[in-house]
Jmol script that loads the backbone (N, CA, C; Angstrom):
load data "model"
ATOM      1  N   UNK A   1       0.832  -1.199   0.000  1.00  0.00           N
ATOM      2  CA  UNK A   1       0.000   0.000   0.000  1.00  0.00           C
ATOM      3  C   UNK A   1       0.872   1.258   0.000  1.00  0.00           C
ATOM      4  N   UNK A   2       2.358   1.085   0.234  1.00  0.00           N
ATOM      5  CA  UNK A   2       2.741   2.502   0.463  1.00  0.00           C
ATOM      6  C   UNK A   2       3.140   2.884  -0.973  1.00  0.00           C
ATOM      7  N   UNK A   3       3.216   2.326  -2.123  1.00  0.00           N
ATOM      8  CA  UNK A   3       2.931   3.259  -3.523  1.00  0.00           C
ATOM      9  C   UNK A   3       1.540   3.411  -3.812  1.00  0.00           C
ATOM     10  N   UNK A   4       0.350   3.233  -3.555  1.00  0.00           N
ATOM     11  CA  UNK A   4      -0.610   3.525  -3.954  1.00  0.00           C
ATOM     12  C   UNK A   4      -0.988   5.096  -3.431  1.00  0.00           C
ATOM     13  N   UNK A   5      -1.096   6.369  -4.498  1.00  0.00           N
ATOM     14  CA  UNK A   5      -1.320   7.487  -4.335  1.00  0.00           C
ATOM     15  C   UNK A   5      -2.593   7.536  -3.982  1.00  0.00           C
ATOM     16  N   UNK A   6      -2.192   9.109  -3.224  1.00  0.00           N
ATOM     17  CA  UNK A   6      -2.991   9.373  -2.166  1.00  0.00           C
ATOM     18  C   UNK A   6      -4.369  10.399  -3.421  1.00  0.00           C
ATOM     19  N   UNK A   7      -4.600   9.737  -4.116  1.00  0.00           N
ATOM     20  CA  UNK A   7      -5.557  10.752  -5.372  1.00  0.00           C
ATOM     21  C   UNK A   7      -6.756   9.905  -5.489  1.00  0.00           C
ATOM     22  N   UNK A   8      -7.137  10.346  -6.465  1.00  0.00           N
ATOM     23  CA  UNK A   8      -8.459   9.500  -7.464  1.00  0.00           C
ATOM     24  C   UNK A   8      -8.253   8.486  -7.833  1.00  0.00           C
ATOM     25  N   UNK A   9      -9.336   7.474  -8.188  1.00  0.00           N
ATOM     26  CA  UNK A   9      -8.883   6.357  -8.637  1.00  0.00           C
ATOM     27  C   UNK A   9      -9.866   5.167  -8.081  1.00  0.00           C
ATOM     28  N   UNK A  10      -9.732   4.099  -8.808  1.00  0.00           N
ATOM     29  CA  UNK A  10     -10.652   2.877  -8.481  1.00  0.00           C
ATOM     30  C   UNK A  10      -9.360   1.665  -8.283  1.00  0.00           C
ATOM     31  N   UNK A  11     -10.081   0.941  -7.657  1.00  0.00           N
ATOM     32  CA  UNK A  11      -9.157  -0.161  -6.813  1.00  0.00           C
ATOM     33  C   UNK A  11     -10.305  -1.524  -7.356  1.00  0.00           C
ATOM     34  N   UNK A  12      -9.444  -2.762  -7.224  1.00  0.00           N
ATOM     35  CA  UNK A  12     -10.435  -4.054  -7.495  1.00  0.00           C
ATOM     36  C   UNK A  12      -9.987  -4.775  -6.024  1.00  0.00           C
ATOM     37  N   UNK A  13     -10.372  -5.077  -5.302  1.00  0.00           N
ATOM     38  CA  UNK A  13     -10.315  -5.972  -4.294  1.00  0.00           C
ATOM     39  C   UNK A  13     -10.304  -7.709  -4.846  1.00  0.00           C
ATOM     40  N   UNK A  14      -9.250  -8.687  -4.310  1.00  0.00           N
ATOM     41  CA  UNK A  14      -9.817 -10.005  -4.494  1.00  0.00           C
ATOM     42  C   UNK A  14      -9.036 -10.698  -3.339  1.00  0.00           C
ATOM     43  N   UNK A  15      -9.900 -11.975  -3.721  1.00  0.00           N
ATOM     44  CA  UNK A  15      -9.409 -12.813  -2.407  1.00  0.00           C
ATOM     45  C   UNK A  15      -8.419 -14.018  -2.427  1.00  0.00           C
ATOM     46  N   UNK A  16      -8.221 -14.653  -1.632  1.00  0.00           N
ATOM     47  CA  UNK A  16      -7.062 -15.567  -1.756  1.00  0.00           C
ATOM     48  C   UNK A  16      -7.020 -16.589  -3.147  1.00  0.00           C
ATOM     49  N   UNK A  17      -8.137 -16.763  -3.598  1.00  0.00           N
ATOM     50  CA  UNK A  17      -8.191 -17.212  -4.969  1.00  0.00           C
ATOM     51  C   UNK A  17      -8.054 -16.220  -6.397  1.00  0.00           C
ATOM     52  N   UNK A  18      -7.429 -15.009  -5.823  1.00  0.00           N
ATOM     53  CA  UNK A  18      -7.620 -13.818  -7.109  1.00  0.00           C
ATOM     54  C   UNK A  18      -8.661 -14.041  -7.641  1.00  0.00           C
ATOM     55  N   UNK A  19      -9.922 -13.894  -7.204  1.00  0.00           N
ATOM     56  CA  UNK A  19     -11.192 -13.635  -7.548  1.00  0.00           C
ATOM     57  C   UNK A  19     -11.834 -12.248  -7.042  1.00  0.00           C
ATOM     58  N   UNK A  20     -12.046 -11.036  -7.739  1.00  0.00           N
ATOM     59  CA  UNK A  20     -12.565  -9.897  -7.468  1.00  0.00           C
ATOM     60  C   UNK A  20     -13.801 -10.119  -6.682  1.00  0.00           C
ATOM     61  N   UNK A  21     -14.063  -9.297  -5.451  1.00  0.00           N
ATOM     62  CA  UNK A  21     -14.870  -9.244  -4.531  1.00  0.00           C
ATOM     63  C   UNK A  21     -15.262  -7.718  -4.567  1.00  0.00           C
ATOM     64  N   UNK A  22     -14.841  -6.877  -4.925  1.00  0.00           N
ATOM     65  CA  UNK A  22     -15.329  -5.698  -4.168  1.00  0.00           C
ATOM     66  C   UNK A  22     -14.719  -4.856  -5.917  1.00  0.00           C
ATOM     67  N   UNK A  23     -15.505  -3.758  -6.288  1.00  0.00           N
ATOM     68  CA  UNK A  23     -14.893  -2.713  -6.867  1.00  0.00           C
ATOM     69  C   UNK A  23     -14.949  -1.246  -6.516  1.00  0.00           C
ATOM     70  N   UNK A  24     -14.402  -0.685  -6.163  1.00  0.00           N
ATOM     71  CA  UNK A  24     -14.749   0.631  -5.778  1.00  0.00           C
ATOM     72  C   UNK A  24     -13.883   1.904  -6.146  1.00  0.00           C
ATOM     73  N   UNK A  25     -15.082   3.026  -6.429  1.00  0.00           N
ATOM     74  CA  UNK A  25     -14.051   3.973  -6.983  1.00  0.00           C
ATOM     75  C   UNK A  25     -14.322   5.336  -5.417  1.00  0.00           C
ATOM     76  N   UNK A  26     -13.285   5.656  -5.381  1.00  0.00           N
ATOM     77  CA  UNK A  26     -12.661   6.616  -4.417  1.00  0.00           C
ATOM     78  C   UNK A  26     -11.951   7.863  -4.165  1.00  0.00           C
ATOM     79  N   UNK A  27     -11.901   8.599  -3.835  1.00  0.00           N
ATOM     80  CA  UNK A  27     -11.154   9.936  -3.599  1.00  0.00           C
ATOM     81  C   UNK A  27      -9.951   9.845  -3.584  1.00  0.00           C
ATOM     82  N   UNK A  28      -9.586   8.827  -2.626  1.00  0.00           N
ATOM     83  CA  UNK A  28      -8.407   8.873  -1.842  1.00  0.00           C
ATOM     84  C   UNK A  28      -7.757   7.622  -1.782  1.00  0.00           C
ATOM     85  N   UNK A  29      -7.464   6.815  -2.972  1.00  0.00           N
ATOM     86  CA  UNK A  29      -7.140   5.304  -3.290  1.00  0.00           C
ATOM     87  C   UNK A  29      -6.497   4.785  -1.672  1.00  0.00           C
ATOM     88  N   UNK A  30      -5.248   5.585  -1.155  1.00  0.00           N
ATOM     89  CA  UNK A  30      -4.539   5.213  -0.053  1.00  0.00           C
ATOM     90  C   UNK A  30      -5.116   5.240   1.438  1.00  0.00           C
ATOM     91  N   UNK A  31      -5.740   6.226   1.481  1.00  0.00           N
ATOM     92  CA  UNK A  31      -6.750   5.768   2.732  1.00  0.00           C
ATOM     93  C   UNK A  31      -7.900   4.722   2.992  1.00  0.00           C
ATOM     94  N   UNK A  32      -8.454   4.656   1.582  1.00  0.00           N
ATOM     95  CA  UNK A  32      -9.177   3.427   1.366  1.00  0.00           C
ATOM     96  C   UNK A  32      -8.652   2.618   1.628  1.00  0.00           C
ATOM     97  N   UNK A  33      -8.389   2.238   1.099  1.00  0.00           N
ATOM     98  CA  UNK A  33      -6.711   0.858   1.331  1.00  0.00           C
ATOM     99  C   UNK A  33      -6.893   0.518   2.202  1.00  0.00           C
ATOM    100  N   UNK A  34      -5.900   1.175   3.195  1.00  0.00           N
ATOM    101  CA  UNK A  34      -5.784   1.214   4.169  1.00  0.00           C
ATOM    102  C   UNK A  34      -6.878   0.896   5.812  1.00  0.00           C
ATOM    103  N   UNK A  35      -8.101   1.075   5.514  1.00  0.00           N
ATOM    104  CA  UNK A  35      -9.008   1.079   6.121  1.00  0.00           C
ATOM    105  C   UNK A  35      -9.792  -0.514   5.999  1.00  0.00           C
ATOM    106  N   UNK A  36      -9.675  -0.562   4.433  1.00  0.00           N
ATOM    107  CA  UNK A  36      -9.852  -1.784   4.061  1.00  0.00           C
ATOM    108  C   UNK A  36      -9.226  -2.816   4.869  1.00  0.00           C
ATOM    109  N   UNK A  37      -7.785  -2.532   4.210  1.00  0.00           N
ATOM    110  CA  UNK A  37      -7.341  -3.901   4.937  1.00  0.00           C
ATOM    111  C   UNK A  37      -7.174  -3.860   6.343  1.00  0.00           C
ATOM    112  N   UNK A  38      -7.253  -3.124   7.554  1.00  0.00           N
ATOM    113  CA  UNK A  38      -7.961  -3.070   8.701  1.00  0.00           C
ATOM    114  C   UNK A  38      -9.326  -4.108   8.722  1.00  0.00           C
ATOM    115  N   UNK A  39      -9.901  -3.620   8.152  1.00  0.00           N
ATOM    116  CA  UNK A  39     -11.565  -4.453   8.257  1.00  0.00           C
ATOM    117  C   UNK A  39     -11.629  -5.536   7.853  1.00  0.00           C
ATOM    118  N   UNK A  40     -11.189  -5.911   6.849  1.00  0.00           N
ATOM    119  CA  UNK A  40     -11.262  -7.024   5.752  1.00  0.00           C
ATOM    120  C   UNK A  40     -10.400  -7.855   5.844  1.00  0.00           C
ATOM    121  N   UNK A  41     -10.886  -9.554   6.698  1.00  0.00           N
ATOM    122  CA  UNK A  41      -9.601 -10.525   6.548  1.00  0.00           C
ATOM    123  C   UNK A  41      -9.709 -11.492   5.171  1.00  0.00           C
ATOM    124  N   UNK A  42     -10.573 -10.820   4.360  1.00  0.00           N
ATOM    125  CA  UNK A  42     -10.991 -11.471   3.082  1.00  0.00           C
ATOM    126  C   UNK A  42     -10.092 -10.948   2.062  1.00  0.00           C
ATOM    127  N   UNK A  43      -9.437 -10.161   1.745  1.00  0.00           N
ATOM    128  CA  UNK A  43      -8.536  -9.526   1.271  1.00  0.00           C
ATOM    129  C   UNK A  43      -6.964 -10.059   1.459  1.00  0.00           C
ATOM    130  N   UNK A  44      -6.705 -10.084  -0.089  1.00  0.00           N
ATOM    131  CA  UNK A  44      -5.198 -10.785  -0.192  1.00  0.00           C
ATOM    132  C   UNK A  44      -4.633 -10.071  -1.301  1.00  0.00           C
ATOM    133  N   UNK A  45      -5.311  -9.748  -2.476  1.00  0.00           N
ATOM    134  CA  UNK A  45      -4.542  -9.112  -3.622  1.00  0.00           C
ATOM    135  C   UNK A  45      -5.874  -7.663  -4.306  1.00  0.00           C
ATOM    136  N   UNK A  46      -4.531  -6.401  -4.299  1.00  0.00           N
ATOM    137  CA  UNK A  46      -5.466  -5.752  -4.811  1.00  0.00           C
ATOM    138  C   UNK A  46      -5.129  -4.808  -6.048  1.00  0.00           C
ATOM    139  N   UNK A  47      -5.587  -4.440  -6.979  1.00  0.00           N
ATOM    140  CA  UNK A  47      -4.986  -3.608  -8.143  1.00  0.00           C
ATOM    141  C   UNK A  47      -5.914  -2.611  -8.052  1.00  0.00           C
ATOM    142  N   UNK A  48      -5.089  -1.237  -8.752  1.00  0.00           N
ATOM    143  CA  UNK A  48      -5.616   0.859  -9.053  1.00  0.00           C
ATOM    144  C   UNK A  48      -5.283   0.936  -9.871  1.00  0.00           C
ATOM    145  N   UNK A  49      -5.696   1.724 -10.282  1.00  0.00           N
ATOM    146  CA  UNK A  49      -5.336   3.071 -10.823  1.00  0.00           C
ATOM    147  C   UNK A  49      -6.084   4.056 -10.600  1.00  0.00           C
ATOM    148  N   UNK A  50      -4.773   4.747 -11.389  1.00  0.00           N
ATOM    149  CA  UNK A  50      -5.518   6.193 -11.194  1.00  0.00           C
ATOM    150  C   UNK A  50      -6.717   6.744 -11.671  1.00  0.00           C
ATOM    151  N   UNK A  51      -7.662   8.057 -11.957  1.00  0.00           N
ATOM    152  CA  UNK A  51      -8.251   8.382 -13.004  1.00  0.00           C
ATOM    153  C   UNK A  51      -9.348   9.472 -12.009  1.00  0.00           C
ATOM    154  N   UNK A  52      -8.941  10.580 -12.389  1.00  0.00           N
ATOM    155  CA  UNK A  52      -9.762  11.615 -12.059  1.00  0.00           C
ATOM    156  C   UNK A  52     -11.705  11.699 -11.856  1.00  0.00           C
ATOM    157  N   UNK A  53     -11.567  10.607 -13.313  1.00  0.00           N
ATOM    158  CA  UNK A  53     -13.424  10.414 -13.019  1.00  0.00           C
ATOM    159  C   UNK A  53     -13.483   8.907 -12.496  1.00  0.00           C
ATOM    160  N   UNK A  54     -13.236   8.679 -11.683  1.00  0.00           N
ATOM    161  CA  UNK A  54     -13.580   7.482 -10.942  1.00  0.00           C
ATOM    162  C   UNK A  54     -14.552   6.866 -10.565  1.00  0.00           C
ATOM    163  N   UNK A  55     -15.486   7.462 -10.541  1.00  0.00           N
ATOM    164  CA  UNK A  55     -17.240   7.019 -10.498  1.00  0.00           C
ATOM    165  C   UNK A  55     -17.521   6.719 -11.894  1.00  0.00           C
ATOM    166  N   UNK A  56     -16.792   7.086 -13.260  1.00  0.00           N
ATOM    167  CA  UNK A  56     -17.310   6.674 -14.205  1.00  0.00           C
ATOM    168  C   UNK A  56     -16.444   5.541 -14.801  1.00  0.00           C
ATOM    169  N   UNK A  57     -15.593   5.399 -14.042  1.00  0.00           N
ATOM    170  CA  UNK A  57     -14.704   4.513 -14.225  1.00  0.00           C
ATOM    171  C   UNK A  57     -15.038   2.825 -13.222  1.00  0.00           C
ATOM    172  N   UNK A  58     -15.467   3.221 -12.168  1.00  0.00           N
ATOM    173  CA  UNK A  58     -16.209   1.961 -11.266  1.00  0.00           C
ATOM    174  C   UNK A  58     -17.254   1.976 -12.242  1.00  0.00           C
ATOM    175  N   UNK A  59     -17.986   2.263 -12.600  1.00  0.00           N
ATOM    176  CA  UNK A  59     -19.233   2.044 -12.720  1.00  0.00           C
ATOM    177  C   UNK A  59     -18.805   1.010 -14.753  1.00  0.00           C
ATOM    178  N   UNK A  60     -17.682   1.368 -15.156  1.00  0.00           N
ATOM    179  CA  UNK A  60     -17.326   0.951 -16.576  1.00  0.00           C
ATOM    180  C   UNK A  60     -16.894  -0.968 -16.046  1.00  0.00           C
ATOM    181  N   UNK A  61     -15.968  -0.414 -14.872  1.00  0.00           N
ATOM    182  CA  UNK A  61     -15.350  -1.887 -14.676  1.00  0.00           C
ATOM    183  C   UNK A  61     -16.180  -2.620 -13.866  1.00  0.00           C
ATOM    184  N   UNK A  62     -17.401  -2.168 -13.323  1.00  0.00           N
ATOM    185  CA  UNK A  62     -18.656  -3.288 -12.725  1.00  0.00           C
ATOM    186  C   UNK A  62     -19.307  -3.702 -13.851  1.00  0.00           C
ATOM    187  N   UNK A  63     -19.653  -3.310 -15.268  1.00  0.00           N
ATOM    188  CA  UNK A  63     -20.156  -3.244 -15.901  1.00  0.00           C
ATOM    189  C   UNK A  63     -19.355  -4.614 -16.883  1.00  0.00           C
ATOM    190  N   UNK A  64     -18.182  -3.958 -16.950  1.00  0.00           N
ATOM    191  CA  UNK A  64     -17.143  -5.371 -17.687  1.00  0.00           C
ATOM    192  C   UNK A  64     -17.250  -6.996 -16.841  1.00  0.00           C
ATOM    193  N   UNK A  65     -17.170  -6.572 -15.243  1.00  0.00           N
ATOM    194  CA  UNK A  65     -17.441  -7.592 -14.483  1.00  0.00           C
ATOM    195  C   UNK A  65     -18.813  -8.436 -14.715  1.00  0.00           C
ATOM    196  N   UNK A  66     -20.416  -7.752 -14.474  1.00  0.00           N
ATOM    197  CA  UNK A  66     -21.643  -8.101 -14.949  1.00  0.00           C
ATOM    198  C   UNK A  66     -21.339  -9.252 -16.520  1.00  0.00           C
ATOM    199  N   UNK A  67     -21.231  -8.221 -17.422  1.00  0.00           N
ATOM    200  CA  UNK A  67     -20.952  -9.145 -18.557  1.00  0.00           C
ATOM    201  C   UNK A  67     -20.343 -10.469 -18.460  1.00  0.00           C
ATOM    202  N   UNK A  68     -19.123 -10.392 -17.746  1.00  0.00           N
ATOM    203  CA  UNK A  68     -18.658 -11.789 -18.038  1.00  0.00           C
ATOM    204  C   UNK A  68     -18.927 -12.633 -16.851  1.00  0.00           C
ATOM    205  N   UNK A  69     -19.667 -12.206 -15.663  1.00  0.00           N
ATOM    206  CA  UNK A  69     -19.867 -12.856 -14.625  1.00  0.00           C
ATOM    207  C   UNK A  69     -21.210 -12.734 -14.283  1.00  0.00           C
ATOM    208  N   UNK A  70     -21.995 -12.125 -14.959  1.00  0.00           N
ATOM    209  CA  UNK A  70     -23.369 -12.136 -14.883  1.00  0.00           C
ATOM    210  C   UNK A  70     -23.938 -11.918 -13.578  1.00  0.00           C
ATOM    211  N   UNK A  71     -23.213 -11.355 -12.567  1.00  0.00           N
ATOM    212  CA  UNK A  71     -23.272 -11.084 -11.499  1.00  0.00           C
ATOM    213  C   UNK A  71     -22.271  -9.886 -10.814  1.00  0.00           C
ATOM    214  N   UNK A  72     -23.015  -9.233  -9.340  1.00  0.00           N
ATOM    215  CA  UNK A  72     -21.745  -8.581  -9.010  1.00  0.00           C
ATOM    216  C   UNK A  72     -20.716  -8.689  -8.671  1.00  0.00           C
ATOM    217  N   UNK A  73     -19.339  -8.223  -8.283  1.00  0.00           N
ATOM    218  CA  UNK A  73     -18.750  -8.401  -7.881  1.00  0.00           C
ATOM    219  C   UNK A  73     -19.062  -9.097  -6.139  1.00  0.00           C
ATOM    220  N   UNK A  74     -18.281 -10.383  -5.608  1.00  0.00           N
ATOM    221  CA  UNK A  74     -18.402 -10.791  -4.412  1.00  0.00           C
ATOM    222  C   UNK A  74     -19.722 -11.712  -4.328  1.00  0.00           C
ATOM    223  N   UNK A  75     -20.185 -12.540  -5.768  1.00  0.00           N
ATOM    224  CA  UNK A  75     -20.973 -13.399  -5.737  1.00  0.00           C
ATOM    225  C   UNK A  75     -22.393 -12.982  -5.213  1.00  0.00           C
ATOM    226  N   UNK A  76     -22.550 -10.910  -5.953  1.00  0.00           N
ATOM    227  CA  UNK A  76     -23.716 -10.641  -6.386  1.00  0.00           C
ATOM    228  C   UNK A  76     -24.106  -9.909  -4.725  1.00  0.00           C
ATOM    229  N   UNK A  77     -23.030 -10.194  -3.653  1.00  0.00           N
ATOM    230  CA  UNK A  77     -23.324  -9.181  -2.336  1.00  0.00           C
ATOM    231  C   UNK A  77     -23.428  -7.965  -2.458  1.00  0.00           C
ATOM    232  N   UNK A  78     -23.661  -6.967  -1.862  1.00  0.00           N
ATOM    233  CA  UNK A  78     -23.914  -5.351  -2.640  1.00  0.00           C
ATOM    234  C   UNK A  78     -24.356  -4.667  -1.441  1.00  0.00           C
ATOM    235  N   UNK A  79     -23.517  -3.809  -0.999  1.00  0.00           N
ATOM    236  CA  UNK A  79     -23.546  -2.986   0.506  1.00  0.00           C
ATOM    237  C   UNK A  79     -25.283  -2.610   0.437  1.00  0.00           C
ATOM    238  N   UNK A  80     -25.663  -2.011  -0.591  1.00  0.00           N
ATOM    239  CA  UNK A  80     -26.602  -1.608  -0.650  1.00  0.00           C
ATOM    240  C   UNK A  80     -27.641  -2.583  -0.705  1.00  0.00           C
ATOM    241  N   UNK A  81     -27.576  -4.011  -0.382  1.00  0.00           N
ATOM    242  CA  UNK A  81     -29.068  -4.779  -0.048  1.00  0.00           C
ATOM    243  C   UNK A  81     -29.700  -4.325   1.521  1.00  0.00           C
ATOM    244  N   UNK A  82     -28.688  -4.125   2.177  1.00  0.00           N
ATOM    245  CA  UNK A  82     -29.255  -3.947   3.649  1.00  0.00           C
ATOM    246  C   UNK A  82     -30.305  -2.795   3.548  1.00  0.00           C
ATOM    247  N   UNK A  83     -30.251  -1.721   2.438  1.00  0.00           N
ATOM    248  CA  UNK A  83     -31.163  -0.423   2.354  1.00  0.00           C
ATOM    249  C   UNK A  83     -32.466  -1.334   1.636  1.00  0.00           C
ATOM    250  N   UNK A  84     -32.308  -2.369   1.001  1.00  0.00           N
ATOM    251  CA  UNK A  84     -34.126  -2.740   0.700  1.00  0.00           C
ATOM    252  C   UNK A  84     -34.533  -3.953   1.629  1.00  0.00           C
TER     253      UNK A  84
END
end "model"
wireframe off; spacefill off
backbone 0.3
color backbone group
């Protein structure tokens, strides 16, 4: 985590099988991180980049994910079920 800049940018989360669990785009790639892997003992490998529009950029690479996995990322879990 200590080269991952402290900017814009989307991150892929995966787990001990390099299988993507989580995608998220963020302000602050390095504090994310960071917080993450605090919380998360599900977490083993993770890839960024950069990119100023990062919400349109998560929202491109969930979209690539859907297609070929026909599901969401993390076997279709989604922070946002607990709101319905």
């Amino acid at each position: 985590i200590q080269i991952v800049p402290e900017s814009e940018g989307v991150y892929q989360l995966r787990d001990a099988h390099k299988q993507i669990f989580s995608i998220k785009g963020v302000i602050n790639m390095k504090e994310s991180l960071l917080e993450v892997f605090e919380e998360n003992d599900k977490l083993a490998w993770f890839e960024y980049e950069e990119d100023q529009f990062y919400s349109k950029r998560e929202s491109e690479l969930i979209q690539q994910y859907l297609q070929v996995h026909g599901e969401m990322p993390g076997g279709g879990e989604d922070e946002l079920d607990d709101l319905f």
